[in-house]
ROMIBA-750413 format. One record per residue: y, z, x of N, C-alpha, C, O in turn. Coordinates in steps of 0.02 Angstrom, whole numbers, plus 50000, padded with zeros to 5 digits. Each point is the difference from the previous one (the first is absolute). Example, Ala and Ser with C-alpha at 12.3 -4.5 7.8 and 13.67 -1.06 7.14 Angstrom:
REM ROMIBA-750413
497165039050660500595000049955500605000050045499995003350052
500544993149930500595000350042500555003749961500555000850025
END
This chain:
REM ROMIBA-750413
558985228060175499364998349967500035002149927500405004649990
499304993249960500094999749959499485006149967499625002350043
500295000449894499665004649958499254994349996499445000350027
500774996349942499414994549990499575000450054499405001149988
500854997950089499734997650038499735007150040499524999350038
500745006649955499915007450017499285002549964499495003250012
500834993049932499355005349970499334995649982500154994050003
499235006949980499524997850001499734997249929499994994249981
499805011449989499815001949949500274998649910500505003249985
499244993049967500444999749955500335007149965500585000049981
498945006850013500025006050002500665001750030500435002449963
499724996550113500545001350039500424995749981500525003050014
499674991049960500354995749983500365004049914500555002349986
498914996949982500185005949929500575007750034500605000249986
499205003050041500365006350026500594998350039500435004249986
499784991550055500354997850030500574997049969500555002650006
499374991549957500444995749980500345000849912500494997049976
498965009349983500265000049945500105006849978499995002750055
500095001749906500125004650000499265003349943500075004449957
499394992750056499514999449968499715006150045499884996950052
499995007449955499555005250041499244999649972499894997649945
499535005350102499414999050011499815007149999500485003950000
498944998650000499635006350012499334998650003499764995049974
499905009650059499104996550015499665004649939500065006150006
499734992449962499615002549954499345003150003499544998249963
500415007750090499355003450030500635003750049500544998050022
499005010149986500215003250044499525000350071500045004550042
499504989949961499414998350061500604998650063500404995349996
499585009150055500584998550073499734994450026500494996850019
498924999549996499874993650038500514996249936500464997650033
499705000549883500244996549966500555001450002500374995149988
499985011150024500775002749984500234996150075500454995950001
499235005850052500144996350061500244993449989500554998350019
498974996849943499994995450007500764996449957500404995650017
499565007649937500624999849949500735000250043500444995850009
499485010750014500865003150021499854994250069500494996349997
499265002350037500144993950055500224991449935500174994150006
499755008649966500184994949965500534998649931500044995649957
500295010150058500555000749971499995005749916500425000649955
499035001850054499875003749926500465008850052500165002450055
499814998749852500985007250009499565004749971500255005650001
498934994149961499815003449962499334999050000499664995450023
500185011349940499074999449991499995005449932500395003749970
498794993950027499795004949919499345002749995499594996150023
500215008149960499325001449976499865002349924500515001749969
499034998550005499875001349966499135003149994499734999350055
499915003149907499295002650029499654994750002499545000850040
500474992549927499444994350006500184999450086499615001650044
500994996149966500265000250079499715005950052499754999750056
500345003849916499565004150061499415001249989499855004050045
499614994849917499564999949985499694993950029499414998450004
501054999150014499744990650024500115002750090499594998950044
501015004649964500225003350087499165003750006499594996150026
500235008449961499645004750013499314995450010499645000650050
500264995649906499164996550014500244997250065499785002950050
500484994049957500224993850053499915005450082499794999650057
500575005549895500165005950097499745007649991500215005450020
499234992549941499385009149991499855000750079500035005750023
499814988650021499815003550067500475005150016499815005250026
500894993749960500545002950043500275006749951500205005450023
499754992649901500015004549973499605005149987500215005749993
499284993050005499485006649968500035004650078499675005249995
500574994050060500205005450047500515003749977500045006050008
500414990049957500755004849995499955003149927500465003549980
498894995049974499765001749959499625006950002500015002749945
499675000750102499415004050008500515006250023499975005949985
500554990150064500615003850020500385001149946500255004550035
500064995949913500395002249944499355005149969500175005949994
499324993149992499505003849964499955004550043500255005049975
499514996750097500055005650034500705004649984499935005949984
500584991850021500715004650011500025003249920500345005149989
499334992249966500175002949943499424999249946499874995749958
499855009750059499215000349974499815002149937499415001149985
501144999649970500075000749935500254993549941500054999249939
500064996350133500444995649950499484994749966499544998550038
500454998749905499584995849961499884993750035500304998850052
499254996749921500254991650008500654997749995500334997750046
499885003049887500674999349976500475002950046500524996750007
499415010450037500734998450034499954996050064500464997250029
498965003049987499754995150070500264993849980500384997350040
499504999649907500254993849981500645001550021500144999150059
500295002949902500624999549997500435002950059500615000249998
499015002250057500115000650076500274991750007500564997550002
498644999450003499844995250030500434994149968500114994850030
500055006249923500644993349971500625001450049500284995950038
499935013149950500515000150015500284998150087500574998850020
498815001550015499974997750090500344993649963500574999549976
498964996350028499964994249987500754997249974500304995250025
499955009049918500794997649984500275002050073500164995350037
499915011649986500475000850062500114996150051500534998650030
498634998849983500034997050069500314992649989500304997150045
499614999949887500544994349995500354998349989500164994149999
500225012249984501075001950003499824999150053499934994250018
499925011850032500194999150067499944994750042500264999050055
499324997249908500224990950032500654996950002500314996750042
499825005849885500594996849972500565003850022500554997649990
499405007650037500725002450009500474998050028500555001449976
499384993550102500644997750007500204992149960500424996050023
499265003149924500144996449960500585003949954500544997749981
499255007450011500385004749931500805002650060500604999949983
499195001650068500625001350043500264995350016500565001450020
499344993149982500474994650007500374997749938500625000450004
499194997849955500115001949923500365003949971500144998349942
500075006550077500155007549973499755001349939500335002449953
499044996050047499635004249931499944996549925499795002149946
500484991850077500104995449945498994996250001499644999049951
500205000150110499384997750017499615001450039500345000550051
499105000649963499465002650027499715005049977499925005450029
499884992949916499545006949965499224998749978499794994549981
499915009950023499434999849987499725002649920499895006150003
500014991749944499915001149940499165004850013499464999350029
500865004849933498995004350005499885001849912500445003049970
499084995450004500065001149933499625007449972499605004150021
500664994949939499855009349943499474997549960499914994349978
499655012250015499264998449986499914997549921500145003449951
499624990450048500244994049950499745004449914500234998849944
499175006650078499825004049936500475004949969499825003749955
500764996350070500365004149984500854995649968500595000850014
499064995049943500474994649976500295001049934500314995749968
499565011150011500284999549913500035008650045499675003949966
500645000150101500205006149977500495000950067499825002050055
500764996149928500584998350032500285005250016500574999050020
499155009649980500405002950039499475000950067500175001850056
499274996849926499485001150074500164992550035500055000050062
500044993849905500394993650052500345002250046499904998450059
500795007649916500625000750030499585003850061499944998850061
499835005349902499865005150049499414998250076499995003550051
499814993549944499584994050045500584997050034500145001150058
500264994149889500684998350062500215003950021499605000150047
500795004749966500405005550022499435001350082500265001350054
499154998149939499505001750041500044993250066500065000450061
499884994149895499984995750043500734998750020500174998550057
500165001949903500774999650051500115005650055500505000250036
499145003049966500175005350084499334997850070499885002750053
499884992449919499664999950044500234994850071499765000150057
500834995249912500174996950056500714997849986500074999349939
500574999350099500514999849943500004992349974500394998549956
499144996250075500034992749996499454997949918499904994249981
499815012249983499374998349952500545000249948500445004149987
499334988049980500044997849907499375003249955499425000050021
500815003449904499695004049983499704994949940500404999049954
498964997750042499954995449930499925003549960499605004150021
500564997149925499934998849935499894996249941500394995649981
499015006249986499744993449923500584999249958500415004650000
499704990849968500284999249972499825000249921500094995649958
499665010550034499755002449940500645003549970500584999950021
499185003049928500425003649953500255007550024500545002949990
498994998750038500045005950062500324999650033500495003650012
499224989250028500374998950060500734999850007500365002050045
499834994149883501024997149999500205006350005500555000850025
499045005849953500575005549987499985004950087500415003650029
498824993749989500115001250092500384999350028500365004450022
499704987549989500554997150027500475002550009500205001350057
500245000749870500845004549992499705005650049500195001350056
499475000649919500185008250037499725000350070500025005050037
499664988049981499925002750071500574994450042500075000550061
500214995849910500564998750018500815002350006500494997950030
499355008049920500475005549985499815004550057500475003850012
499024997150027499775004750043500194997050063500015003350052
500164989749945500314997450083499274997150047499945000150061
499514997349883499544996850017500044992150000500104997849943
499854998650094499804991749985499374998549977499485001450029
500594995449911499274999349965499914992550024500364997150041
499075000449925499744993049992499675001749967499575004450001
500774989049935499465001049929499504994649993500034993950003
499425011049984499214997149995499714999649953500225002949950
499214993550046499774996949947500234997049930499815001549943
500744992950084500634999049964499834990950014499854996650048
500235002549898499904991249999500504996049956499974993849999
500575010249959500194996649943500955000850011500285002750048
499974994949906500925000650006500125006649970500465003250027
499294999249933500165004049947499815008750037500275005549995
498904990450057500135008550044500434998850054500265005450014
499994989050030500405001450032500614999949982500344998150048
500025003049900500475002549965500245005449996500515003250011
498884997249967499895008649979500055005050059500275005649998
499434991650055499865002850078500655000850003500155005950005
500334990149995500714999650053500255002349952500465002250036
499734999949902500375004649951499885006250001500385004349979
498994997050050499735005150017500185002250067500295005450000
499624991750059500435000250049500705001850006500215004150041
500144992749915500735000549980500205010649964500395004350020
499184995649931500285004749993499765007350034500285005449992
499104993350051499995003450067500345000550052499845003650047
500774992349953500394998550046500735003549976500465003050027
499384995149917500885003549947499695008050021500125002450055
499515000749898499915007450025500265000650069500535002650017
498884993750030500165004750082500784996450006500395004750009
499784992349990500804998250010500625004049970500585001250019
498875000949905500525004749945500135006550057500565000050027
499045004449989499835005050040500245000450076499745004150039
500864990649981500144998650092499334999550021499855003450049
499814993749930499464999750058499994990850022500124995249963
499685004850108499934994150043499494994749953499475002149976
500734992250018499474993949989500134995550032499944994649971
500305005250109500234994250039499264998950031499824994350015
499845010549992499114999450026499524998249952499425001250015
500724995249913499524999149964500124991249982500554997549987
498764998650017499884993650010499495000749951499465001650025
500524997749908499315001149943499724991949987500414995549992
499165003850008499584993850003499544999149936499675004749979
500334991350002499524998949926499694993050016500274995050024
499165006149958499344994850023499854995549931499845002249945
500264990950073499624995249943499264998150020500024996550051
499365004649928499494998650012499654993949975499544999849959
500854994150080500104993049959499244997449996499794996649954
499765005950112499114998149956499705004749966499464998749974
500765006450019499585002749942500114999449930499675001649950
500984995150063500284996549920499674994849993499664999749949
500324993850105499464994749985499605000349975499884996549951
499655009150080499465001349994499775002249942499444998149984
500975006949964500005002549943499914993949957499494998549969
501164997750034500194996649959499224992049998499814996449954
499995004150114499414995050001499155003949969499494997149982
500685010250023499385002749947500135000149926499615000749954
501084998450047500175000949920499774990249971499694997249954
500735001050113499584991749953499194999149980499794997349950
499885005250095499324999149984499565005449961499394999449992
501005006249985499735004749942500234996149941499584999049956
501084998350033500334999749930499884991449995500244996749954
499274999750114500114993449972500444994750007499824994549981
500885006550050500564998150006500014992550040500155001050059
499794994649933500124993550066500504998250002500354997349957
499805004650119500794995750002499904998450068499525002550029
500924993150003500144998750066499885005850065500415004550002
499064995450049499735004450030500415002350031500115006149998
500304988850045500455002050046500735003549978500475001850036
499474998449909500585003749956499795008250000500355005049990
499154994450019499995009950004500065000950081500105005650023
499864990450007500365002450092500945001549978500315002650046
499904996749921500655001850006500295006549938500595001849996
499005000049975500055006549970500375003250036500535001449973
499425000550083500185005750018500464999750042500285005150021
499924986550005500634997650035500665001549938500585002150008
499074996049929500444999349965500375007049982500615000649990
498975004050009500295006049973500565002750054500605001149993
498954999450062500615000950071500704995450005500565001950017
499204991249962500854997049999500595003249948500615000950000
498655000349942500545003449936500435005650004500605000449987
498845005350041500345004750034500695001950034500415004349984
499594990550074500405000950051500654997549997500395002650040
499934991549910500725001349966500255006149974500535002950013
498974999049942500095008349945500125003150060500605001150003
499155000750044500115006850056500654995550034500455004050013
499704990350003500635000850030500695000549951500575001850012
499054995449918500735000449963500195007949985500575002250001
498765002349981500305008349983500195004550059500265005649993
499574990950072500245002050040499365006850036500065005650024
499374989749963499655008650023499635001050084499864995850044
500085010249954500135000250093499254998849997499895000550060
499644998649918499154999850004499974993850016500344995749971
499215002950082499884990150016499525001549981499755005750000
499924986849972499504997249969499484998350089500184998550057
499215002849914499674997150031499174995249995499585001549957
500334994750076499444995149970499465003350054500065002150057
499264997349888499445002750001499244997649993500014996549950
499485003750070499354997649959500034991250012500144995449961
499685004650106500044992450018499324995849978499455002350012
500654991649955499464995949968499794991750039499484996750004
501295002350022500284992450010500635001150050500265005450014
499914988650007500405002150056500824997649964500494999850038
499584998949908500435000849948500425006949975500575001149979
498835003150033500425006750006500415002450044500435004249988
499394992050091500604998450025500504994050016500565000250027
499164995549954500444994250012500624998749962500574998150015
499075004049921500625000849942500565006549982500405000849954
499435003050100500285006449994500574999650071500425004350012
499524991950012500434998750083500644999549989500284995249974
499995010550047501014996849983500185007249949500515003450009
498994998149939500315006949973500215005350044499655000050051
500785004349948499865008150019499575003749967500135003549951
499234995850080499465002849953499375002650071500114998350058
499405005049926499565001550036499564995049994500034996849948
499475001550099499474998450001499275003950031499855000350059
499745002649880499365003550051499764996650003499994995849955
499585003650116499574993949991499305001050051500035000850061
499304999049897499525002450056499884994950063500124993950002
499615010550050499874996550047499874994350014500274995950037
499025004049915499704993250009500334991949960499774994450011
500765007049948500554996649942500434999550078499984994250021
500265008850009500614999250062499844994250038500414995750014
498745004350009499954996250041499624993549984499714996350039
500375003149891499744995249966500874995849993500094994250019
500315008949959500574997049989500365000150089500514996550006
499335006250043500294997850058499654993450041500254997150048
499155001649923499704994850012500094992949955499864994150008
500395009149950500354992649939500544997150032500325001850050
499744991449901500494996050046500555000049908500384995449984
499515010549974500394999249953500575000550054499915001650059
500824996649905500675000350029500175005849990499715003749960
500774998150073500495008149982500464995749990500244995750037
499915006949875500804997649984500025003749934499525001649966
501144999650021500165005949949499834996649937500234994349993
499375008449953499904998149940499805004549960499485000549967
501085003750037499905007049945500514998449968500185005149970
500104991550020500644998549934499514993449976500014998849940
499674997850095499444996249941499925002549959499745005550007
500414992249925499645003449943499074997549990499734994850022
500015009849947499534996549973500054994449941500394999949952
499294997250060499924992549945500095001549935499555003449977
500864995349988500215000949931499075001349942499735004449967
500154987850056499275000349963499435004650016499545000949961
500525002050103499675005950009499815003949964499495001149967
501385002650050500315005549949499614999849942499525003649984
500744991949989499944996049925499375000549951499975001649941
499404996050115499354999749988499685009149999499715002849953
500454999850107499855006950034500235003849920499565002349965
501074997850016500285003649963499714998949931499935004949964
499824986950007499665000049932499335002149983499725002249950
500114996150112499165003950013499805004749980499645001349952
500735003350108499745007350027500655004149986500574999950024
499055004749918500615004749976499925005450053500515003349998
499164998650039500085002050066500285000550069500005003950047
500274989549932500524997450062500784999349956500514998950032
499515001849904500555001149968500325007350018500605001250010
498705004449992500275007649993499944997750079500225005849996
499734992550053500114999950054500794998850037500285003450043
499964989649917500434995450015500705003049965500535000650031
499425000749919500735003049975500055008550025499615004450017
500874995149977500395005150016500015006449957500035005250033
499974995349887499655002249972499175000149956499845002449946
499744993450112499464998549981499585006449978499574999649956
500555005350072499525004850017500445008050011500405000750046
499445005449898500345006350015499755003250045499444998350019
500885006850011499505005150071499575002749948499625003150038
500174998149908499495003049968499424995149982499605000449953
500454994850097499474991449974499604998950081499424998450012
501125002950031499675001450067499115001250013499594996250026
500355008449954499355000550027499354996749966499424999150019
500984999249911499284996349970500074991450012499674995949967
500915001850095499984992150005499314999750043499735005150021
500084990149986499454998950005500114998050081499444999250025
500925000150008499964998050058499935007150061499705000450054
500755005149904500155005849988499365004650013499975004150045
499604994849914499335002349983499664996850047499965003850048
499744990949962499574998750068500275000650069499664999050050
501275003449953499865000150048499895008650032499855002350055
500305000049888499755008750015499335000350007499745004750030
499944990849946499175002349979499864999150072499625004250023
500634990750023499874995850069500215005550035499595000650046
500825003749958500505006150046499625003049998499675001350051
500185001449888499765006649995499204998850017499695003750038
500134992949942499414996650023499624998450086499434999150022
501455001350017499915000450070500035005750021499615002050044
500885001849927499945006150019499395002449985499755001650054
499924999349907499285004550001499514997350044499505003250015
500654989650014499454996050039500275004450081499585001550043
501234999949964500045003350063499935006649994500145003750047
499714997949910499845007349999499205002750007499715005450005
500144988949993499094998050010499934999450064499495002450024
500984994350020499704998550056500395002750056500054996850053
500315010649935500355004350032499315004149986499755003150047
499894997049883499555005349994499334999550054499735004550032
500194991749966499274995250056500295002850076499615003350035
501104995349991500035001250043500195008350021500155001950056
499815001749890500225008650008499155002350013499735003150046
500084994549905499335003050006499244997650063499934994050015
499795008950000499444998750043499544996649956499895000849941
499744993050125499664995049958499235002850028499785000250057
499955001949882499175003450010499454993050030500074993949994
499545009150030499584998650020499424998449955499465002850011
500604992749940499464996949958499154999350017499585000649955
500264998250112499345000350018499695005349988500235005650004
499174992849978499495006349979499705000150061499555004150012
END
């Protein structure tokens, strides 16, 4: 019998037949379920993500909530929060683990991210990773891809951590990521130490580049062809991913921030990741798009062409030296998407607070 005819799913058809890998983009177990039956090697959170887990499952949580606040009756909101992420990462490694054991460690990991306000002071990043790498041996440690962050990266890759770099949309930070990677790798290698256990991952966040690049048209005025800002962020990822195989760097690229089902259709056939949320999985397992490899498609010359005379934004995006690690945090895609993180985080730190505390009795 054939793969075609075995498997169901275009999702399972992607994982199966190309060397294109998948990951569910939420650490929610009814969605991670649904994923790894369907061929996903990986999962992620981040605080909008669990902030989205926790409303959805307060019945089930605010029990295991009241329970962390009893055992440790000193501890703030803030560390209750950061209890309650950290379950949440464990229990969906431990989904993934005989994914990662079958694998030998190359796949099945669960990404848990470092608290997004702490993005310009890169020895408290490390030190947060170092934390979350003992908590399960299957957890990816994200990291921003700030100016902070590139110098994280080295040293917590020098420490024998697997990162995944976050809040990263452009060539120039994932460059920077895997050079950074690289010479975290020269140290612990300089030193006999093991790097046969390290798989570092760097994230393109191909809709929040759209998305930038479609607020920048309508602040500055710009008209051009609509459907030309859906491939922003295809484009940067294709650009990318020659540069990392020609320098040879051990960090895979991965695609992020789903808009259109282009982010995966056109990405099918790379060695590359795909996160992809739940509800994007089963929107594209219900499509009758085709599975067929079209990651050596280039994008359309006139695209490029148009994208690039436009929007000097998608220039510092698109080249390679578009953009220095000291330009990082003031790109603009950069900036809303911390404002959105950090912005979730204080919303879950709100509603860890509601559920620590007793709800009074308002009637007079």
């Amino acid at each position: 019998m054939s793969i075609e005819t075995q498997v169901a799913s275009p999702l399972q058809l992607t994982a199966a037949t190309t060397k294109t890998d998948y990951w569910n983009d939420s650490c929610a177990q009814d969605e991670l379920a649904y994923a790894i039956e369907r061929g996903a090697v990986g999962a992620t959170s981040n605080p909008t993500i669990v902030l989205s887990v926790l409303k959805k499952e307060m019945a089930t949580w605010k029990v295991r909530i009241r329970e962390i606040v009893a055992d440790n009756p000193t501890w703030s909101e803030v560390e209750v929060t950061w209890r309650v992420i950290e379950e949440l990462a464990v229990a969906g490694a431990r989904m993934l683990q005989r994914v990662f054991e079958r694998e030998h460690g190359r796949k099945g990991r669960l990404s848990i991210q470092t608290n997004p306000a702490l993005y310009r002071n890169a020895a408290a990043i490390v030190e947060q990773a170092v934390h979350f790498h003992s908590l399960a041996p299957n957890v990816q440690v994200k990291i921003p891809a700030t100016a902070a962050g590139i110098a994280a990266v080295e040293e917590a890759t020098y420490r024998g951590i697997n990162i995944n770099a976050t809040v990263s949309f452009t060539v120039p930070q994932a460059v920077a990521v895997a050079d950074a990677v690289e010479r975290g790798l020269k140290r612990r290698v300089g030193e006999g130490r093991s790097a046969d256990d390290i798989f570092p991952v760097c994230t393109i966040m191909m809709g929040r580049l759209d998305d930038w690049l479609q607020a920048v048209a309508v602040r500055d005025g710009i008209v051009t062809n609509p459907g030309y800002l859906h491939w922003a962020g295809i484009a940067c990822i294709k650009k990318a991913y020659p540069i990392f195989e020609q320098r040879g760097y051990r960090t895979r690229l991965l695609g992020a921030a789903y808009r259109h089902h282009m982010h995966w259709s056109e990405l099918i056939g790379g060695d590359v990741i795909l996160t992809i949320p739940c509800e994007w999985q089963k929107l594209f397992n219900a499509s009758d798009v085709q599975v067929k490899e079209r990651f050596e498609n280039p994008v359309a010359p006139e695209i490029i062409d148009e994208l690039y005379r436009k929007f000097s934004d998608f220039r510092r995006a698109y080249d390679v030296d578009g953009m220095s690690v000291e330009e990082f945090d003031r790109y603009g895609a950069t900036v809303r998407t911390l404002r959105t993180f950090i912005g979730s985080y204080h919303d879950l730190i709100a509603v860890i607070r509601d559920a620590m505390l007793p709800n009074p009795d308002l009637r007079t």
